[in-house]
HTML snippet that shows the backbone in 3Dmol.js (N, CA, C, O; Angstrom):
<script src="https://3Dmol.org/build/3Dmol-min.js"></script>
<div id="view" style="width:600px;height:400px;position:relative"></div>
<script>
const pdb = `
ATOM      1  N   UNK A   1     -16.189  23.524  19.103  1.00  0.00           N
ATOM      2  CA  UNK A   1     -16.295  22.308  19.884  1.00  0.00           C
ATOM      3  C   UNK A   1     -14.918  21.957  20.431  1.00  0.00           C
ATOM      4  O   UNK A   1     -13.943  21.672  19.736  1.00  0.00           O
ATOM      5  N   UNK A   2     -14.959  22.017  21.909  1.00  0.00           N
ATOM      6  CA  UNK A   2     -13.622  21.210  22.290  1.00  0.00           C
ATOM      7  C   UNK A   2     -13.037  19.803  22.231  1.00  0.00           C
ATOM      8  O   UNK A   2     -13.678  18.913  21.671  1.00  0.00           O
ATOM      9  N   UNK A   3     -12.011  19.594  22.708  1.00  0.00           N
ATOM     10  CA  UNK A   3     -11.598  18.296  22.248  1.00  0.00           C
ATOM     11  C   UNK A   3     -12.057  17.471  23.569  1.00  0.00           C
ATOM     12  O   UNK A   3     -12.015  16.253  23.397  1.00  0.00           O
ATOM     13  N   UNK A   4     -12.477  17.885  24.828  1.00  0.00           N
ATOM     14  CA  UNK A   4     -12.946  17.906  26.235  1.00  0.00           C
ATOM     15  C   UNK A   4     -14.731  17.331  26.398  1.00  0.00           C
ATOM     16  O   UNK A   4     -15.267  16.768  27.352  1.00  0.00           O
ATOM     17  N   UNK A   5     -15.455  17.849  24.721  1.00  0.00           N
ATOM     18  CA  UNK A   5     -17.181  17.630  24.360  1.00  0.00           C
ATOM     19  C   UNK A   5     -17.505  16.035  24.791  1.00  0.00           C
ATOM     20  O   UNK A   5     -18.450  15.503  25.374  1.00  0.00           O
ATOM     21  N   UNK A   6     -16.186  15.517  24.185  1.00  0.00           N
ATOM     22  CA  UNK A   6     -17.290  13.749  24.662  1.00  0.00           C
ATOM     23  C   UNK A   6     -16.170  13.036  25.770  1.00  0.00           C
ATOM     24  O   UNK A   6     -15.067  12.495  25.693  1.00  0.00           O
ATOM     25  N   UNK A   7     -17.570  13.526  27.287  1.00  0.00           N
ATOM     26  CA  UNK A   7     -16.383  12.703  28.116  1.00  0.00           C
ATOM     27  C   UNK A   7     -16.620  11.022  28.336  1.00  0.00           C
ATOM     28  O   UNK A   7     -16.147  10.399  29.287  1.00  0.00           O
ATOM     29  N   UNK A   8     -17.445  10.432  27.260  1.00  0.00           N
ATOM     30  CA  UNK A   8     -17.630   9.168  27.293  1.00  0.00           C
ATOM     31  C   UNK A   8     -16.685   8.554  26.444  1.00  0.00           C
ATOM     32  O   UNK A   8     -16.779   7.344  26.238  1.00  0.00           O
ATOM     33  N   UNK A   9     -15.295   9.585  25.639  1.00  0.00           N
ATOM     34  CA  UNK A   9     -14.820   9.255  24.629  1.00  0.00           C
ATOM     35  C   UNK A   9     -13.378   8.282  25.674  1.00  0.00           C
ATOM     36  O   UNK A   9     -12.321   8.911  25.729  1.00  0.00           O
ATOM     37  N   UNK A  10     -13.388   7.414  26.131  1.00  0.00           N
ATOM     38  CA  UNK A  10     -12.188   6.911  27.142  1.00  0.00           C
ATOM     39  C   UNK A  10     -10.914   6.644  26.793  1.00  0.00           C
ATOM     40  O   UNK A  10     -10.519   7.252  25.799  1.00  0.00           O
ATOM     41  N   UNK A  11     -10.035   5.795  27.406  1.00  0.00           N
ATOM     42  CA  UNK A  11      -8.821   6.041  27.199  1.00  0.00           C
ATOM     43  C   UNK A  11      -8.692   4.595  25.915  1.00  0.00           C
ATOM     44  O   UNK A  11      -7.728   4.843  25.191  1.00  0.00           O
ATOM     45  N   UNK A  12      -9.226   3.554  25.591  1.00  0.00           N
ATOM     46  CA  UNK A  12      -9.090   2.554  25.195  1.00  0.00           C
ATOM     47  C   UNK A  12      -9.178   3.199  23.627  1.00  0.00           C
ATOM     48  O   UNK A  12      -8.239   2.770  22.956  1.00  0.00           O
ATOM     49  N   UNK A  13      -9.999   4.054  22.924  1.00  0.00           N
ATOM     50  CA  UNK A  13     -10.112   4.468  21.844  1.00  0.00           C
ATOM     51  C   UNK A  13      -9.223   5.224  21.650  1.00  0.00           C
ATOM     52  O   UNK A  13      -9.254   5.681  20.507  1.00  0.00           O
ATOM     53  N   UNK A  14      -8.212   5.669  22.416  1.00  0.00           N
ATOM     54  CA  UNK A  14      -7.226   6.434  22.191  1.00  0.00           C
ATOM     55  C   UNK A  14      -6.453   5.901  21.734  1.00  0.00           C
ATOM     56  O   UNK A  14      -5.843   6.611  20.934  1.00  0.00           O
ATOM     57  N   UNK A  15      -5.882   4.345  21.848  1.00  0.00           N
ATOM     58  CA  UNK A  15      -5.080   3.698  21.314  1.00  0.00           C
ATOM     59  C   UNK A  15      -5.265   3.548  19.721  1.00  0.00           C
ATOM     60  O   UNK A  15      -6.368   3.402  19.194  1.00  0.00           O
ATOM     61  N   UNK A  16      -4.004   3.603  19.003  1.00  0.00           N
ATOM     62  CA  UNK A  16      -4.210   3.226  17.736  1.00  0.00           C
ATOM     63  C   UNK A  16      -4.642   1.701  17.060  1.00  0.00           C
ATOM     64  O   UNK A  16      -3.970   0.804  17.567  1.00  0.00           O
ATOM     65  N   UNK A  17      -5.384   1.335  16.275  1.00  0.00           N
ATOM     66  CA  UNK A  17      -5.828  -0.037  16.414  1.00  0.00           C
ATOM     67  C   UNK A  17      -4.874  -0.917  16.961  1.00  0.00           C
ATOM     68  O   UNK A  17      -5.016  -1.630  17.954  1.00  0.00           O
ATOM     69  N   UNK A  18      -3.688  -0.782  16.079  1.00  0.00           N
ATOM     70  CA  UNK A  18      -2.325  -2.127  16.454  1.00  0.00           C
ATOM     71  C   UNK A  18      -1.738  -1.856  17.563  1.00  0.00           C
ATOM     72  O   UNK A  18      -0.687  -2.473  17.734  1.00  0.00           O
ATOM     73  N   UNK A  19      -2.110  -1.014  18.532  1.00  0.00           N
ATOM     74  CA  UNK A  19      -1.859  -1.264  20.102  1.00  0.00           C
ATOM     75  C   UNK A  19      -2.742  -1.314  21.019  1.00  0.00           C
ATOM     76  O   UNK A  19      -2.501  -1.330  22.226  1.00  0.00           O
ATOM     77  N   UNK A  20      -4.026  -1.346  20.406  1.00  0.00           N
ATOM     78  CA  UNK A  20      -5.641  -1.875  21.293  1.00  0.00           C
ATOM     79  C   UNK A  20      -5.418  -3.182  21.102  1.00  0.00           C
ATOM     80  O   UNK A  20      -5.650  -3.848  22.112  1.00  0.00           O
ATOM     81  N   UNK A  21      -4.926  -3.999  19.850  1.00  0.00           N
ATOM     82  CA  UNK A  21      -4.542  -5.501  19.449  1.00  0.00           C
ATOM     83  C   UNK A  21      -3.965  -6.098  20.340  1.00  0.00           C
ATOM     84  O   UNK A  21      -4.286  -6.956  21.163  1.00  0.00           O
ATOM     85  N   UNK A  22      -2.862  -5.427  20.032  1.00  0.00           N
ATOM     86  CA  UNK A  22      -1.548  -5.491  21.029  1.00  0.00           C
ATOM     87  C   UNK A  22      -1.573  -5.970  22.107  1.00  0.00           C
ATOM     88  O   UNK A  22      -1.238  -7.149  22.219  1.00  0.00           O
ATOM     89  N   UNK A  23      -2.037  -5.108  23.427  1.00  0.00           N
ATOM     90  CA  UNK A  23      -2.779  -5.131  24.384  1.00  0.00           C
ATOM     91  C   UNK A  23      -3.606  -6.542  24.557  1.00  0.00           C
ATOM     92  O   UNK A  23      -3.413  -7.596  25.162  1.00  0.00           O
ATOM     93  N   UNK A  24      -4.557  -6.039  23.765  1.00  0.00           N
ATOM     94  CA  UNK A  24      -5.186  -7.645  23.956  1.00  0.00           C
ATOM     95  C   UNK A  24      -4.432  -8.324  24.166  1.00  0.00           C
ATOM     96  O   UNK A  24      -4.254  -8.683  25.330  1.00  0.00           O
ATOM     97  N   UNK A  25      -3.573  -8.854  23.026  1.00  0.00           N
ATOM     98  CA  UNK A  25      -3.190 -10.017  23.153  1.00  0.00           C
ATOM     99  C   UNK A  25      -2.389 -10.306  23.529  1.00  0.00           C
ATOM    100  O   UNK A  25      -2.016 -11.447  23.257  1.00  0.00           O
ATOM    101  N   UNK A  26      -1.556  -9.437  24.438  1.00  0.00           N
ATOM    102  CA  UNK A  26      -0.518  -9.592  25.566  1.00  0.00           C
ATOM    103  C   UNK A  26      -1.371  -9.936  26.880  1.00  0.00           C
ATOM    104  O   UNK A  26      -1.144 -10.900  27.611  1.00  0.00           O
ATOM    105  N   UNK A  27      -2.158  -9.206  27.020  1.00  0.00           N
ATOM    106  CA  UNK A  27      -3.058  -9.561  28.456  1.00  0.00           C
ATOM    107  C   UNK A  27      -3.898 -11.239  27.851  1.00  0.00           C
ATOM    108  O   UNK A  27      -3.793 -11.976  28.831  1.00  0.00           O
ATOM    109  N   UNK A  28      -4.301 -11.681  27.216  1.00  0.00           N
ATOM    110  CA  UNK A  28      -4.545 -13.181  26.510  1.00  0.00           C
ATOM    111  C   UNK A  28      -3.737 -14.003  27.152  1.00  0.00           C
ATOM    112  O   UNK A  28      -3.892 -14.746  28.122  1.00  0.00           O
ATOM    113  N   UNK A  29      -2.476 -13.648  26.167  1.00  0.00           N
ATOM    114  CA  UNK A  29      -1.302 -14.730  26.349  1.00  0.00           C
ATOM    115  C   UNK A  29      -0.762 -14.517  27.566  1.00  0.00           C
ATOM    116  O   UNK A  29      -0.510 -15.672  27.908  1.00  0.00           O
ATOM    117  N   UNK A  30      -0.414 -13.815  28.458  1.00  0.00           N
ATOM    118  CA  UNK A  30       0.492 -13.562  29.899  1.00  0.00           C
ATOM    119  C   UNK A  30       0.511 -15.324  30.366  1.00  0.00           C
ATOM    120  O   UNK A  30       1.502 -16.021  30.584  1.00  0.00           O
ATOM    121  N   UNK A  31      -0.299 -15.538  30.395  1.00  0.00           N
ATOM    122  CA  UNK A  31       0.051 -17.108  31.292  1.00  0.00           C
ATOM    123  C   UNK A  31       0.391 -18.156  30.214  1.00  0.00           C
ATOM    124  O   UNK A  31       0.693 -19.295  30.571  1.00  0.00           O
ATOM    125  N   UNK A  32       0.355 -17.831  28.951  1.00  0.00           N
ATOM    126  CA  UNK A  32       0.564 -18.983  28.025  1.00  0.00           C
ATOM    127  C   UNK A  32       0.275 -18.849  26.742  1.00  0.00           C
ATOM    128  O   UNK A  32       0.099 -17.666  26.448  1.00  0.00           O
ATOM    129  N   UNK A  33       0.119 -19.821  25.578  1.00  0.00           N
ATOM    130  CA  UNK A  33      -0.171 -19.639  24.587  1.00  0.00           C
ATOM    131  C   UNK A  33      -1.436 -19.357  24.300  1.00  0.00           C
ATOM    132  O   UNK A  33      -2.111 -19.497  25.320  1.00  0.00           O
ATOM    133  N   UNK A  34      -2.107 -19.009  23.342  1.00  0.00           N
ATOM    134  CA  UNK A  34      -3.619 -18.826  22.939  1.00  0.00           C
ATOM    135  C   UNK A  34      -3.772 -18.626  21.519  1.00  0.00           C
ATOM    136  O   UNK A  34      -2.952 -18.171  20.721  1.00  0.00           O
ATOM    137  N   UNK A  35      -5.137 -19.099  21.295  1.00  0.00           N
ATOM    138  CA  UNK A  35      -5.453 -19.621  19.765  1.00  0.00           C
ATOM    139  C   UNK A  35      -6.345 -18.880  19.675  1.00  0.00           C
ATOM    140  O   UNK A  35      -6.815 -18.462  20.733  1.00  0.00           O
ATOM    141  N   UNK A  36      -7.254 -18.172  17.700  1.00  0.00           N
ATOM    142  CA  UNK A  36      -8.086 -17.849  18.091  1.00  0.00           C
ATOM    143  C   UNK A  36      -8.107 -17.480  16.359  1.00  0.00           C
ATOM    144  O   UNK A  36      -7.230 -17.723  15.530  1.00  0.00           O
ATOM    145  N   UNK A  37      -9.050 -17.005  16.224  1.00  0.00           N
ATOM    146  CA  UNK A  37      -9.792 -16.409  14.541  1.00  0.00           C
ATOM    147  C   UNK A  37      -9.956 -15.217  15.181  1.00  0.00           C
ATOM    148  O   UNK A  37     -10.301 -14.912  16.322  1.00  0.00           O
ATOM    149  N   UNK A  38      -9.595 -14.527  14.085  1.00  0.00           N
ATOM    150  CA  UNK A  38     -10.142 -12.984  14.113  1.00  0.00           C
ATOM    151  C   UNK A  38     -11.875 -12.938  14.517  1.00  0.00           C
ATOM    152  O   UNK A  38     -12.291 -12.442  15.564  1.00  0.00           O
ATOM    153  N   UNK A  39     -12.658 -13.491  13.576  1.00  0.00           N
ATOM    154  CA  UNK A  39     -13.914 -13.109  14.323  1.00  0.00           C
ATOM    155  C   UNK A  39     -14.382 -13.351  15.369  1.00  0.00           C
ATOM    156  O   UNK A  39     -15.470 -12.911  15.739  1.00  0.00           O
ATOM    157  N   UNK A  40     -13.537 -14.205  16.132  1.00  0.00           N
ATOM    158  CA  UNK A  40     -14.088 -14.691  17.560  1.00  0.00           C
ATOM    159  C   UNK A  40     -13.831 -13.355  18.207  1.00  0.00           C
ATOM    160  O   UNK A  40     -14.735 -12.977  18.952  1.00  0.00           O
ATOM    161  N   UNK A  41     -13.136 -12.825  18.122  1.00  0.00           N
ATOM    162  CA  UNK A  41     -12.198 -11.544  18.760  1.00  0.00           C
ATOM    163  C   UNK A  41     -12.646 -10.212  18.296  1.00  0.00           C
ATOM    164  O   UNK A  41     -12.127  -9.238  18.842  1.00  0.00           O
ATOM    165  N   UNK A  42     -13.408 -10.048  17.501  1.00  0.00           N
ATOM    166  CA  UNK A  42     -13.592  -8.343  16.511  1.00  0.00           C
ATOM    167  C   UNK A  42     -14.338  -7.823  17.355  1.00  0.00           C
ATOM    168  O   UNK A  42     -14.135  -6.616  17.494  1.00  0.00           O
ATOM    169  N   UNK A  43     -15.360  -8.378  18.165  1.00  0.00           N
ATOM    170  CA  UNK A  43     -16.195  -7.774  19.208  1.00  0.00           C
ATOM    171  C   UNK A  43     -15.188  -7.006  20.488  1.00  0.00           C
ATOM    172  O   UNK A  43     -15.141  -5.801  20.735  1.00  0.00           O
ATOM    173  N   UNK A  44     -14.573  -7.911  21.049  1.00  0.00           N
ATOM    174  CA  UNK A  44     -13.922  -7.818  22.018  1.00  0.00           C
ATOM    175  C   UNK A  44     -12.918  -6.372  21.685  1.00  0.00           C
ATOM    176  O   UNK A  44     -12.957  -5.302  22.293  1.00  0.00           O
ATOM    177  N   UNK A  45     -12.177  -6.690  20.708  1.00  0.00           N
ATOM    178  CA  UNK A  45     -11.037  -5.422  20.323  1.00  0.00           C
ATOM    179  C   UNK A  45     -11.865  -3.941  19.814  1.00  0.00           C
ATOM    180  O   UNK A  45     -11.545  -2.770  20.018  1.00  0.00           O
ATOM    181  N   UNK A  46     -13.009  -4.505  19.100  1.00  0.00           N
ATOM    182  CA  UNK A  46     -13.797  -3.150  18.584  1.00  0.00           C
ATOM    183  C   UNK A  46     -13.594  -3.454  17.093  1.00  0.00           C
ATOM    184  O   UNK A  46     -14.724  -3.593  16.623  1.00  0.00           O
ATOM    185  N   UNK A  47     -12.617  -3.631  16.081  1.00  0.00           N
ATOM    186  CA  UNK A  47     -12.136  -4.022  14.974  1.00  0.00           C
ATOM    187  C   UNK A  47     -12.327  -5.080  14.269  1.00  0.00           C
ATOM    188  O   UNK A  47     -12.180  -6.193  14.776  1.00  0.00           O
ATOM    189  N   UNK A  48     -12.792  -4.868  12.607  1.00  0.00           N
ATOM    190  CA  UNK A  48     -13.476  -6.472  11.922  1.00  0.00           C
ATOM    191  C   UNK A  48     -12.351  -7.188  11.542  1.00  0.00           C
ATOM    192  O   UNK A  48     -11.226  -6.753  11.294  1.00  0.00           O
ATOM    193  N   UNK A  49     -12.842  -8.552  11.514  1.00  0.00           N
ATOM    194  CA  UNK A  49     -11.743  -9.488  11.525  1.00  0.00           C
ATOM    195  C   UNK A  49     -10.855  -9.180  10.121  1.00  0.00           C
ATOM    196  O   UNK A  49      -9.831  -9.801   9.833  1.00  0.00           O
ATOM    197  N   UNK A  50     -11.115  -8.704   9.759  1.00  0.00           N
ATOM    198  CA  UNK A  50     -10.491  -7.900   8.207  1.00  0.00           C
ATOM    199  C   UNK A  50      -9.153  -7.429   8.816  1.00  0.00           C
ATOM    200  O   UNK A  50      -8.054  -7.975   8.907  1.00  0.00           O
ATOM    201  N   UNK A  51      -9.724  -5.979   9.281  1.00  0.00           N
ATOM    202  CA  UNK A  51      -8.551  -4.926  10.379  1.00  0.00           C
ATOM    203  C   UNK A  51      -7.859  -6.497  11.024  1.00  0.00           C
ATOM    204  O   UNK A  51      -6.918  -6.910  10.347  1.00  0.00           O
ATOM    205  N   UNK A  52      -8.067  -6.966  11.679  1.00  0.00           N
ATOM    206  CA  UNK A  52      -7.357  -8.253  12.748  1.00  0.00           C
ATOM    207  C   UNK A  52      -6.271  -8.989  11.752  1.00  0.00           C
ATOM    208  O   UNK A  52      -5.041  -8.973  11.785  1.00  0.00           O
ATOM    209  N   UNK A  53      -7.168  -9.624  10.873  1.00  0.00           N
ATOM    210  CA  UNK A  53      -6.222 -10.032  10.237  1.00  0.00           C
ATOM    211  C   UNK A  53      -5.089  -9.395   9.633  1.00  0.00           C
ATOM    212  O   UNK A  53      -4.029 -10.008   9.756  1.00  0.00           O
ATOM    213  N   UNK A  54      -5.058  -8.050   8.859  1.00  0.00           N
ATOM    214  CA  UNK A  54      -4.249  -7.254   8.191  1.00  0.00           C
ATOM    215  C   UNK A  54      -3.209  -6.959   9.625  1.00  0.00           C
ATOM    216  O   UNK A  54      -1.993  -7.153   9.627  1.00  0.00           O
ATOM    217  N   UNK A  55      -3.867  -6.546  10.582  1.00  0.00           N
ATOM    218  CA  UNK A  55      -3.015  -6.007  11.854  1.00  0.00           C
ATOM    219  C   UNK A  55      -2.069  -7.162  12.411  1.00  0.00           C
ATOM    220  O   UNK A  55      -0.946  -6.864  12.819  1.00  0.00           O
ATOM    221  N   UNK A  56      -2.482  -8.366  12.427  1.00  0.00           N
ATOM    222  CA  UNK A  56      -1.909  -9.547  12.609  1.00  0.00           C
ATOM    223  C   UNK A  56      -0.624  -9.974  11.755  1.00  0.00           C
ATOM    224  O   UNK A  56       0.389 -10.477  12.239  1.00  0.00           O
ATOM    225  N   UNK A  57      -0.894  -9.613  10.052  1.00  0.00           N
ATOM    226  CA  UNK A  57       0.394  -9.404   9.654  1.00  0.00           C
ATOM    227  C   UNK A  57       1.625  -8.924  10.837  1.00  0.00           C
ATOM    228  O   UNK A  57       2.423  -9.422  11.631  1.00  0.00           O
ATOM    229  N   UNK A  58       1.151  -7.603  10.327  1.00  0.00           N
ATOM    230  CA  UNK A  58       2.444  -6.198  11.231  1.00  0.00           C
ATOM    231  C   UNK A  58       2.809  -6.741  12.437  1.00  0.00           C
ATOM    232  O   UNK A  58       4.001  -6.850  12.725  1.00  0.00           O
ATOM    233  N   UNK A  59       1.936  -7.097  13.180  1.00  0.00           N
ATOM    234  CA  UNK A  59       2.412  -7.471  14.857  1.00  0.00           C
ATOM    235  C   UNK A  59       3.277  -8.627  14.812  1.00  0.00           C
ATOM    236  O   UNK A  59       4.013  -8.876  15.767  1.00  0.00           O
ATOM    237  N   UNK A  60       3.244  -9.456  13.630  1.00  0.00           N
ATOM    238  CA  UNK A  60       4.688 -10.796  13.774  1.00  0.00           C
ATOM    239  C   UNK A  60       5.508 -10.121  13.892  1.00  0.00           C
ATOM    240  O   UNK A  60       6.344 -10.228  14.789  1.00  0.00           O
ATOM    241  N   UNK A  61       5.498  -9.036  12.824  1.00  0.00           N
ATOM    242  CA  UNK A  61       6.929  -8.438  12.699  1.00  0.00           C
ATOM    243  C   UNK A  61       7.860  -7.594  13.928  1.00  0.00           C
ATOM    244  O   UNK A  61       9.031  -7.633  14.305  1.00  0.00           O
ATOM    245  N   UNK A  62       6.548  -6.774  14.330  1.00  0.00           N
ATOM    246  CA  UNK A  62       6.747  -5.858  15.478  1.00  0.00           C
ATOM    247  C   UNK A  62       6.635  -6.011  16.838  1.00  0.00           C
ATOM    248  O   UNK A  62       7.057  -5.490  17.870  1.00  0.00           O
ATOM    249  N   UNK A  63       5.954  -6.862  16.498  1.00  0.00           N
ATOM    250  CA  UNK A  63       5.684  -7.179  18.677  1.00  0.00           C
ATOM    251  C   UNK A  63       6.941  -7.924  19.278  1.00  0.00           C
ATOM    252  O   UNK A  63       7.054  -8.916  19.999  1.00  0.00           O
ATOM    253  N   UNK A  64       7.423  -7.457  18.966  1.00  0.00           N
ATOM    254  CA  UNK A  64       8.775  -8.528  20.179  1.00  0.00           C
ATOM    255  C   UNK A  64       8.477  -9.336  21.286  1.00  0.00           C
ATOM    256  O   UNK A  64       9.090 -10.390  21.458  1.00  0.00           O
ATOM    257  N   UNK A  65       7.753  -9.021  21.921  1.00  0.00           N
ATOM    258  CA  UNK A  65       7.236  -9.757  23.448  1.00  0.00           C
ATOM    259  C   UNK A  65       6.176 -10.574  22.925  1.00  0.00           C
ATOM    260  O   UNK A  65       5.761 -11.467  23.664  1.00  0.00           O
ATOM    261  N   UNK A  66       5.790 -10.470  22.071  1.00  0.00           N
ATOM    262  CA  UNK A  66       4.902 -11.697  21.352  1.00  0.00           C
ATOM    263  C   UNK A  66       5.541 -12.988  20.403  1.00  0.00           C
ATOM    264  O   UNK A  66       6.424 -12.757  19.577  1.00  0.00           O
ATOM    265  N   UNK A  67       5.207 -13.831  20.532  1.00  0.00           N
ATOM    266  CA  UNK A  67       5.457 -15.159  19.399  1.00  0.00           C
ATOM    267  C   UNK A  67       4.212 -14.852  18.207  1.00  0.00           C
ATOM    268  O   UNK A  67       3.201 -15.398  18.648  1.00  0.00           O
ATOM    269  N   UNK A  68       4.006 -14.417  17.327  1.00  0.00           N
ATOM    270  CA  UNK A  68       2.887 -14.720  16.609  1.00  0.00           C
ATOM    271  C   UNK A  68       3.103 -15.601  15.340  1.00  0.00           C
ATOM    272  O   UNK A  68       4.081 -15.315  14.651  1.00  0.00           O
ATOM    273  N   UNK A  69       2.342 -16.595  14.964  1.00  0.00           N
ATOM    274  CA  UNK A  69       2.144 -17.333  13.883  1.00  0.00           C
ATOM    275  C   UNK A  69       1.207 -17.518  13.134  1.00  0.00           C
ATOM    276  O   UNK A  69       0.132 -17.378  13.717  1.00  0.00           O
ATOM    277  N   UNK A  70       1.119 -17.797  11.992  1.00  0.00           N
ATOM    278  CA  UNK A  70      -0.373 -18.259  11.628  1.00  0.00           C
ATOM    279  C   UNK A  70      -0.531 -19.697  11.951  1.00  0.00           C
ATOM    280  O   UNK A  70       0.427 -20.461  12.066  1.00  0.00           O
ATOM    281  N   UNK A  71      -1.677 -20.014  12.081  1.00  0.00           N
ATOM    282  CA  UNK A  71      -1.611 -21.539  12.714  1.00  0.00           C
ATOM    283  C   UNK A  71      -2.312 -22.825  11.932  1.00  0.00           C
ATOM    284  O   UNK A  71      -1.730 -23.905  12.031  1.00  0.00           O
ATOM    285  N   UNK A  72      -3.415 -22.762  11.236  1.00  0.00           N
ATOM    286  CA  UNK A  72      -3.855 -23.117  10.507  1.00  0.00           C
ATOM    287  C   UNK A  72      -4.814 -22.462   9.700  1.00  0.00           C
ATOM    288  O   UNK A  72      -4.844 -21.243   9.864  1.00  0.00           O
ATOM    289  N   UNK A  73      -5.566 -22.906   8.915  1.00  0.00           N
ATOM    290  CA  UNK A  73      -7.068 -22.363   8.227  1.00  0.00           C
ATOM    291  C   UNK A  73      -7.552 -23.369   8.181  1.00  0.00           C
ATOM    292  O   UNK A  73      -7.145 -24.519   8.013  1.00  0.00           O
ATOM    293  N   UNK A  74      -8.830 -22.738   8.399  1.00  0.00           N
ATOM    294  CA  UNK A  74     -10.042 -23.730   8.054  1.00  0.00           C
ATOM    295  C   UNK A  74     -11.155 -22.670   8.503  1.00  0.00           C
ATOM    296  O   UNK A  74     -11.458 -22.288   9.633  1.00  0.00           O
ATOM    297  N   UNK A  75     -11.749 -22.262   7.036  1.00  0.00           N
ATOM    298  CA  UNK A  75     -12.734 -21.307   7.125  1.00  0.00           C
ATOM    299  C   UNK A  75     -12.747 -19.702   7.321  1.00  0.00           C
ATOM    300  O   UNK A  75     -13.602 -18.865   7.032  1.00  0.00           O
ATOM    301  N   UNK A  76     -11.132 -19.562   8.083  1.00  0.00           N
ATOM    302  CA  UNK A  76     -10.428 -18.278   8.441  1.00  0.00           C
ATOM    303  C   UNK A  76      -9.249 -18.864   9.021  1.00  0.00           C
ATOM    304  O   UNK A  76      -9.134 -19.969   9.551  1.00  0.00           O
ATOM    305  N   UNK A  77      -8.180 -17.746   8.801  1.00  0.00           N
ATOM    306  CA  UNK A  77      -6.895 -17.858   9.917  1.00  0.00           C
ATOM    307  C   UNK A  77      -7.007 -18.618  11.172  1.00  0.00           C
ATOM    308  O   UNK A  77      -8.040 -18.322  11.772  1.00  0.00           O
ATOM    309  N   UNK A  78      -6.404 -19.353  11.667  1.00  0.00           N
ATOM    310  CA  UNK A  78      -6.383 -19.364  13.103  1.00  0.00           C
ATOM    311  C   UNK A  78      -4.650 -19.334  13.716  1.00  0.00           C
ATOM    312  O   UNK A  78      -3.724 -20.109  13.477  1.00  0.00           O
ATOM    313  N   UNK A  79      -4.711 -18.103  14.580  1.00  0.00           N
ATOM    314  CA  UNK A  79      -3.302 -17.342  15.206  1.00  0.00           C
ATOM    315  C   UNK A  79      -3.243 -18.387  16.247  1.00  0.00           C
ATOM    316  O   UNK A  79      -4.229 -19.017  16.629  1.00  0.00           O
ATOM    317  N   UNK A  80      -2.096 -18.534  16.666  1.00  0.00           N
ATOM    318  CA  UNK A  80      -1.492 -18.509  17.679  1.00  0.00           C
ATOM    319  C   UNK A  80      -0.579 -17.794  18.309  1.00  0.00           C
ATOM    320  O   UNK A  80       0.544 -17.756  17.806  1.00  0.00           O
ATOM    321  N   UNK A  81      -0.837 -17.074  19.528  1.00  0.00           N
ATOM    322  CA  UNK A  81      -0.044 -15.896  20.353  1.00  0.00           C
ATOM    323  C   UNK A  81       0.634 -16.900  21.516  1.00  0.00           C
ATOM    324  O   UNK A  81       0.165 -17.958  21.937  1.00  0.00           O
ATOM    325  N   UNK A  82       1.652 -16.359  21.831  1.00  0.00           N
ATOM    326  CA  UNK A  82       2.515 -16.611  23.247  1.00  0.00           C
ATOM    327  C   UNK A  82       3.248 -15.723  23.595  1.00  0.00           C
ATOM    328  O   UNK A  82       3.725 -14.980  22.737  1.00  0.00           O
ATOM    329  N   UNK A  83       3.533 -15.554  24.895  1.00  0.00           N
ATOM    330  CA  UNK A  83       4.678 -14.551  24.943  1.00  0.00           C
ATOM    331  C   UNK A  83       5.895 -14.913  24.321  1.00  0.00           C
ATOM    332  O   UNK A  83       5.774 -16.019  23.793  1.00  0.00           O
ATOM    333  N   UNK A  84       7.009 -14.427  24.174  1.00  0.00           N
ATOM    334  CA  UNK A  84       8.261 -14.287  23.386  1.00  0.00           C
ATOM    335  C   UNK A  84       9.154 -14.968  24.462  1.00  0.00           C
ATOM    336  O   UNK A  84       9.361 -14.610  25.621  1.00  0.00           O
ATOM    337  N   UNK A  85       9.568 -15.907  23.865  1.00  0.00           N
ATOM    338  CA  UNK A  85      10.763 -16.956  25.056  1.00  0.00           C
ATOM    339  C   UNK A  85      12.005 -15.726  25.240  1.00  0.00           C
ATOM    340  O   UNK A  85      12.997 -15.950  25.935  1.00  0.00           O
TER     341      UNK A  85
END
`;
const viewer = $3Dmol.createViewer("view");
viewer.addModel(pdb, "pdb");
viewer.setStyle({}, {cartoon: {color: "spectrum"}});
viewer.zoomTo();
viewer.render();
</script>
C-alpha cells in the first residue's frame, strides 16, 4: 500500500495536533481576543477537549504570537487567546 492510497487523506491531518490548535487559534484571535472551553471547540479542531486542554498547557509556553491564559472555571476551563502585544 502506498502512502499516495487515501487521496481524501488532506493537508489539515497532516498537522501535528499542537499546530492544527495552533492554527486555530491564531486564525480566532487575528482581530482580537477570544474566549472559549475546550468542548465548544473539539468538533471544530478534530481533538477531545481532554487533548485541548492538555495541548493548551504547552501552547502558553510555546506559542509566542499568542497571549494564552486560563481564564476562569466553571464546569471546564475557560481560555482566553489574543495575539501577543
Amino acid at each position: 500500500m502506498s502512502a499516495t492510497a487515501n487521496p481524501s487523506h488532506d493537508a489539515a491531518n497532516e498537522l501535528s495536533k499542537e499546530d492544527r490548535l495552533k492554527q486555530y487559534l491564531q486564525e480566532k484571535a487575528q482581530d482580537g481576543e477570544m474566549y472559549f472551553k475546550s468542548k465548544f471547540i473539539a468538533d471544530e479542531v478534530d481533538l477531545s477537549p481532554k487533548e485541548i486542554g492538555a495541548l493548551m498547557v504547552k501552547l502558553t509556553d510555546s506559542a509566542t504570537e499568542l497571549t494564552i491564559e486560563k481564564w476562569s472555571y466553571t464546569s471546564a476551563t475557560t481560555w482566553r487567546v489574543a495575539p501577543a502585544a
